[in-house]
N, C-alpha and C positions, 0 to 999 in steps of 0.2 A: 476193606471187603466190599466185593459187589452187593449189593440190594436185591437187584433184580427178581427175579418170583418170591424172594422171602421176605417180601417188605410186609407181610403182616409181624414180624419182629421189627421193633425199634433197637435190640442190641447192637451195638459193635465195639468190639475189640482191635487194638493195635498191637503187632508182633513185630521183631524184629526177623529180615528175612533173615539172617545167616543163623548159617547151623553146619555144623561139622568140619570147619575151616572155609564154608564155601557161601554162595548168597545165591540163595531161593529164589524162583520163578514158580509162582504158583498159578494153577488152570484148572477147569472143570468143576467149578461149584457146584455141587448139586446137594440135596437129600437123600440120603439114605437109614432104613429107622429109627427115623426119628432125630437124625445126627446132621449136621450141618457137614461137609466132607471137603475138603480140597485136594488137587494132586500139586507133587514138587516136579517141575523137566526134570532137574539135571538127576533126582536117583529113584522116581518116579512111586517115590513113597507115598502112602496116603496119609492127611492130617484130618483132623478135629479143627475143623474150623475157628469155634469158640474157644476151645480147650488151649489149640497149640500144641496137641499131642500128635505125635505119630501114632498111627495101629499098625500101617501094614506097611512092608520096602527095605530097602536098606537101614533106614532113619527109627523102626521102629523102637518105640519107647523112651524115642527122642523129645523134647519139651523146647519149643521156641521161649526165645526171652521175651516176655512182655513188656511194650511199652507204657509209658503214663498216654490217657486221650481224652477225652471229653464229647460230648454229643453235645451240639449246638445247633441254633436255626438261622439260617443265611442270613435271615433280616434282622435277627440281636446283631451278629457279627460285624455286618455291613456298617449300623448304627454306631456302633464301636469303636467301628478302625475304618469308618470311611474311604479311605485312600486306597483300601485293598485291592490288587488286581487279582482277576482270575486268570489260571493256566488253562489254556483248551490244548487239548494234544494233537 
């Protein structure tokens, strides 16, 4: 999940993208009240960010599969597993 304006949250959640035979692209993070929101392209469903629910679209009342993740800080990491490379895109 992006940060971006809602970094006063340290949450984050991992979901697996596929859902309904197909594998999600997700876009448009924003707030709405009070709800962290995302949309899917391919059926232009809205989710629950945290949750992993659908409310509104084709998808609705759909529930992504949750992955296992962990919050960690670059510089434990780094210390850790040294050799790490990072991806730039």
């Amino acid at each position: 999940m992006h940060r971006g304006s809602f970094a006063s949250s340290a949450t984050g959640v991992t979901f697996s993208r596929k859902a309904a035979g197909r594998t999600l692209t997700f876009t448009n993070l924003r707030r709405e009240q009070g709800h962290l929101l995302m949309d899917d392209v391919e059926t232009r469903s809205t989710w629950r960010a945290l949750s992993g629910e659908a409310i509104r679209g084709r998808l609705a009342r759909m529930r992504l599969d949750r992955l296992p993740s962990t919050v960690g800080f670059w510089f434990a990491w780094k210390g850790f597993y040294p050799e790490t490379l990072v991806w730039k895109p």
